[in-house]
C-alpha positions in Angstrom: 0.0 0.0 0.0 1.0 3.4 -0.7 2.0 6.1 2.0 0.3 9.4 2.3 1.1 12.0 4.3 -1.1 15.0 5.1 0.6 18.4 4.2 1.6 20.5 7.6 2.3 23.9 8.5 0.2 26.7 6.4 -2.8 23.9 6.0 -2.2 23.1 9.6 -2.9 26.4 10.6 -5.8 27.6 8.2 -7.3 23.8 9.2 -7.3 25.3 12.9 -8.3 28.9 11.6 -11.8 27.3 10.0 -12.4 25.6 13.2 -11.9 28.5 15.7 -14.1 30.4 13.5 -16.8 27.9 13.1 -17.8 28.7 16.8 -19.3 26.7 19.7 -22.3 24.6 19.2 -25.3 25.9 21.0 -26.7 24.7 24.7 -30.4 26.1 24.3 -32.7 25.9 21.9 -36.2 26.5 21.7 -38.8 23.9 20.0 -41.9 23.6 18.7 -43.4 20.0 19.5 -45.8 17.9 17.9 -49.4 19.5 19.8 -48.0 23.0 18.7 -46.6 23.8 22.4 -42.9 25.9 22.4 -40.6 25.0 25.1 -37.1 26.6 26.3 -34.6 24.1 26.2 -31.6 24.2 28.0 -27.6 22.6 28.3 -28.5 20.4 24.9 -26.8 17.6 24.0 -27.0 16.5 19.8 -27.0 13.2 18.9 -28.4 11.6 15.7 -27.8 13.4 12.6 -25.0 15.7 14.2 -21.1 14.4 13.9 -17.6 15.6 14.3 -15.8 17.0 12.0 -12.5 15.2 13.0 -10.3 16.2 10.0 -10.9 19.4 11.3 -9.8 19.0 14.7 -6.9 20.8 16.3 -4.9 18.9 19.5 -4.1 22.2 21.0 -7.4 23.7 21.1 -8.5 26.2 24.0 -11.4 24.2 23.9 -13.2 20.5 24.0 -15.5 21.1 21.0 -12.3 23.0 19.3 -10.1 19.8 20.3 -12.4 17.1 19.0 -13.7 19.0 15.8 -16.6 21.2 15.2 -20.3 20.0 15.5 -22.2 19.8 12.3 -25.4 18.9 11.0 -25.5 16.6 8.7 -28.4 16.8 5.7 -29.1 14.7 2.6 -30.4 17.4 -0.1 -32.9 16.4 -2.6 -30.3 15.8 -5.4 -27.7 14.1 -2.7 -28.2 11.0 -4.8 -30.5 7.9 -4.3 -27.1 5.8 -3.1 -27.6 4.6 1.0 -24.2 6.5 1.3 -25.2 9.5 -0.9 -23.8 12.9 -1.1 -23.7 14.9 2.6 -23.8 18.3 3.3 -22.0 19.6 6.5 -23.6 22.5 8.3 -21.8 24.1 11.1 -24.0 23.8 14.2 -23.4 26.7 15.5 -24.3 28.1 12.0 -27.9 26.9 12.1 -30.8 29.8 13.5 -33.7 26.9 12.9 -35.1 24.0 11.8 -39.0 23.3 10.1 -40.2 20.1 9.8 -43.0 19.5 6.9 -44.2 15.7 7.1 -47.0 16.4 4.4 -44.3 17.7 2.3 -41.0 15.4 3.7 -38.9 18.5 4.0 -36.6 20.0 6.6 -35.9 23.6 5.8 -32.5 24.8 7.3 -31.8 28.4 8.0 -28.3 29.6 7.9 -26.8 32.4 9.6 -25.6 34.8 6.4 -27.3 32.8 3.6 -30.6 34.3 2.2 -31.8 31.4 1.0 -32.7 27.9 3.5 -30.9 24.9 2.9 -33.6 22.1 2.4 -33.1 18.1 3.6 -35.3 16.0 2.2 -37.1 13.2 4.2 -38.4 10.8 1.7 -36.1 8.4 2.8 -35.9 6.8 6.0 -33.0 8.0 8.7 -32.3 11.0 6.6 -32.2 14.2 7.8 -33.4 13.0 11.1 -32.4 15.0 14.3 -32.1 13.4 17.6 -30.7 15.9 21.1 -32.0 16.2 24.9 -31.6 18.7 27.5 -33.6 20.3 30.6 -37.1 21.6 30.4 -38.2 22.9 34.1 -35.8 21.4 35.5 -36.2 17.3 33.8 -34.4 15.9 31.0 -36.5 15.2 27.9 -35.2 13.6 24.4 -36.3 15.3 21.3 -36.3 14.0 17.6 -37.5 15.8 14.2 -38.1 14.2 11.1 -38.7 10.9 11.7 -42.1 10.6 11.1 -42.7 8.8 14.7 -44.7 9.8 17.1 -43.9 13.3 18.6 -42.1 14.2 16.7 -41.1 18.1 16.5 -42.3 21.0 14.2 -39.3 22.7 14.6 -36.6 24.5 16.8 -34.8 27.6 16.5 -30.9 28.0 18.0 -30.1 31.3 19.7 -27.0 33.9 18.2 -25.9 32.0 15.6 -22.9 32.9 13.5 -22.0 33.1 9.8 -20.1 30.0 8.2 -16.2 31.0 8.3 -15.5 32.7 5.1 -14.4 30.7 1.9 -11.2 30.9 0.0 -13.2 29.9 -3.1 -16.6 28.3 -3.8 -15.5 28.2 -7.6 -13.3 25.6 -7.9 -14.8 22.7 -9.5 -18.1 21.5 -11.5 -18.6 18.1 -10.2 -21.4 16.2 -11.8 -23.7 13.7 -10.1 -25.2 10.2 -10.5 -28.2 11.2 -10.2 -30.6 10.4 -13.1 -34.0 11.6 -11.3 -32.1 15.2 -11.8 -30.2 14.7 -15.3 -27.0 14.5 -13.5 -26.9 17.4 -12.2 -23.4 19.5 -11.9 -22.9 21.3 -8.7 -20.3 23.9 -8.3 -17.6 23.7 -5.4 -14.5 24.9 -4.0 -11.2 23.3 -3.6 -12.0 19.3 -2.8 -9.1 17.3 -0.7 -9.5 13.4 0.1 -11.0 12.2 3.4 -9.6 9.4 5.1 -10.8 7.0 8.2 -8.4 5.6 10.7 -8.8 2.5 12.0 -9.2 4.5 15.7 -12.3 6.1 13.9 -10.2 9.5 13.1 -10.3 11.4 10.2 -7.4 13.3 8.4 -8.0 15.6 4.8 -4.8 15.1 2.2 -4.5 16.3 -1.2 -3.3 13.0 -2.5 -5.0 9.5 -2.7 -2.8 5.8 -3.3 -2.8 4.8 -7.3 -2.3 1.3 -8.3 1.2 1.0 -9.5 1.8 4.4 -9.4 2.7 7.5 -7.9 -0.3 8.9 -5.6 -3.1 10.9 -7.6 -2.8 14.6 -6.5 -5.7 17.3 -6.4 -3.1 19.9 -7.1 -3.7 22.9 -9.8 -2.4 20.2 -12.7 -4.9 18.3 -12.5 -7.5 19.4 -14.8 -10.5 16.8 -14.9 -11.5 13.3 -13.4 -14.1 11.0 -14.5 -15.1 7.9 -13.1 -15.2 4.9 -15.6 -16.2 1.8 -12.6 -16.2 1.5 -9.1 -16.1 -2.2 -7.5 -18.7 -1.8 -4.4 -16.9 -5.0 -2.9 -13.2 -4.0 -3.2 -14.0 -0.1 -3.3 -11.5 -0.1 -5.8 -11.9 3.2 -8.4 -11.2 3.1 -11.9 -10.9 6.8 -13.2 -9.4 8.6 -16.5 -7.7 11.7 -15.1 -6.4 14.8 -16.9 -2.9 15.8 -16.0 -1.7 18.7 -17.9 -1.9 17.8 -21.3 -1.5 13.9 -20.9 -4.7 11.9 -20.2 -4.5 8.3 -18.5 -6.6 5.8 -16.7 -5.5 5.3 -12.9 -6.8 2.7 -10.3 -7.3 4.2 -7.1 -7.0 2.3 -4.0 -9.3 3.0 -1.0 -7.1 2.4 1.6 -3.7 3.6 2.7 -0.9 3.9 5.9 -0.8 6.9 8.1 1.1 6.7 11.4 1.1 3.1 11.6 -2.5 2.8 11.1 -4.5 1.2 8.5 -6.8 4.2 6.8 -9.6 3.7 4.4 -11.1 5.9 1.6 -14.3 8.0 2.3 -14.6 10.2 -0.2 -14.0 13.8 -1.7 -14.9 16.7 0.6 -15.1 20.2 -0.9 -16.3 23.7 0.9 -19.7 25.4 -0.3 -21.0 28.5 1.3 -22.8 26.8 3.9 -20.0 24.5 5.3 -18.4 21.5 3.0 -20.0 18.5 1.0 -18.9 15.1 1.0 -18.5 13.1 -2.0 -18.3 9.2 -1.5 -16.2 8.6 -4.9 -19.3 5.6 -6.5 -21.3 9.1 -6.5 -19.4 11.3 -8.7 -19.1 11.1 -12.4 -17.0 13.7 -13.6 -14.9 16.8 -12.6 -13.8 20.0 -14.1 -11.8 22.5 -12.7 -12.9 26.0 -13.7 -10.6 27.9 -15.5 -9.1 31.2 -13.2 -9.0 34.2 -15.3 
């Protein structure tokens, strides 16, 4: 197996930048429940369809959420793809003012803090876009859960002082088009994408490089000019793409696993940032990519 190594200093330090300025997640919230009732909820814990961000984690944090990674939300867009392991978008928690529930509709409509427009998470399929946290309510501990169409379930719940998405170098980095036939394959514009990688301790680590059969590792660097899938082996996870290199074209085999520190570390996917946090691409999910030309 091939040997990757994730690039230090400057990324180090803009990896720990992003995080700082993703803020804390919140401790109250305030809900709307199934019989139209609003309760103040306070010291929340998330559960369910929240995760760390561990590729984003910095050791010598100030703090425990800063130390273990930031808290997002994770949603499943309509056009994330029909695949169980589909296309995820990664919303800062502390980014999110609210959260509406439609079961006539199977919507969840995100609002995020310095983006006009809501984010919507479909819930057509089960366990998607499903939102499980507790906390205290007069003094008792209750559980609350939206979206999954059980019963009471909540309308909504709003999250007080939330703060804008760290800025983005660039949201205009790639096209990257879909498999996703209901939508014509739609092509979604990103910024710079980076590999994601899973430890066998469960951590995560970002590298601009991913292990190539026979070859030297396949780098997301500003020579490579396009990417399109030709198979992917859901057994193995072995890729088969034809990438664009400068002017030579060629057909790679990517590997999904690699070493890093003495630890065995599997293939997840591409991640790139969007405006309102980053997207995760599991490779059997993308067809092509482009990079956009910088004038």
């Amino acid at each position: 197996m091939t040997r990757l190594w994730v690039a230090s200093g400057v990324l180090a330090m803009t990896l720990v930048g992003i995080a700082a300025a993703a803020g804390e997640p919140p401790t109250t919230a305030t809900v709307v429940d199934a019989d139209n009732n609003q309760q103040h909820v306070r010291e929340v814990k998330f559960g369910l369809g929240t995760r760390r961000l561990t590729w984003l984690a910095d050791p010598d944090g100030e703090t425990d959420d800063a130390r273990r990674g930031p808290l997002v939300l994770e949603v499943r867009e309509p056009h994330s793809t029909t695949y169980t392991k589909g296309i995820v978008t990664y919303v800062p928690l502390a980014s999110v003012e609210s959260i509406q529930y439609d079961y006539d509709k199977k919507t969840a409509t995100i609002a995020v803090k310095g983006r006009e427009a809501p984010l919507i998470g479909t819930l057509e399929y089960k366990g998607l876009n499903v939102l499980g946290f507790s906390g205290q309510v007069d003094g008792t501990t209750q559980t609350f859960s939206g979206g999954a169409f059980t019963k009471g379930n909540i309308r909504s719940v709003a999250f007080p002082q939330p703060v804008p998405v760290p800025p983005r170098k660039s949201l205009a980095a790639w096209h990257i088009q879909i498999d996703q036939p209901k939508a014509m394959n739609p092509t979604l514009t990103v910024g710079e994408v980076q590999f994601v990688y899973q430890q066998s301790n469960g951590s995560e680590f970002r590298t601009d490089a991913v292990a190539v059969y026979k070859s030297d590792p396949l780098r997301f660097d500003a020579k490579l000019a396009s990417y399109t899938t030709l198979a992917v082996d859901p057994a193995s996870g072995i890729v088969t793409a034809e990438v664009q290199v400068g002017d030579q074209e060629r057909v790679i085999v990517l590997l999904p696993t690699t070493q890093k520190d003495g630890q065995r570390a599997t293939l997840v996917g591409l991640v790139a940032e969007v405006d309102v946090g980053w997207k995760l691409f599991p490779l059997h999910t993308i067809k092509s990519m482009k990079r956009l030309r910088r004038d």
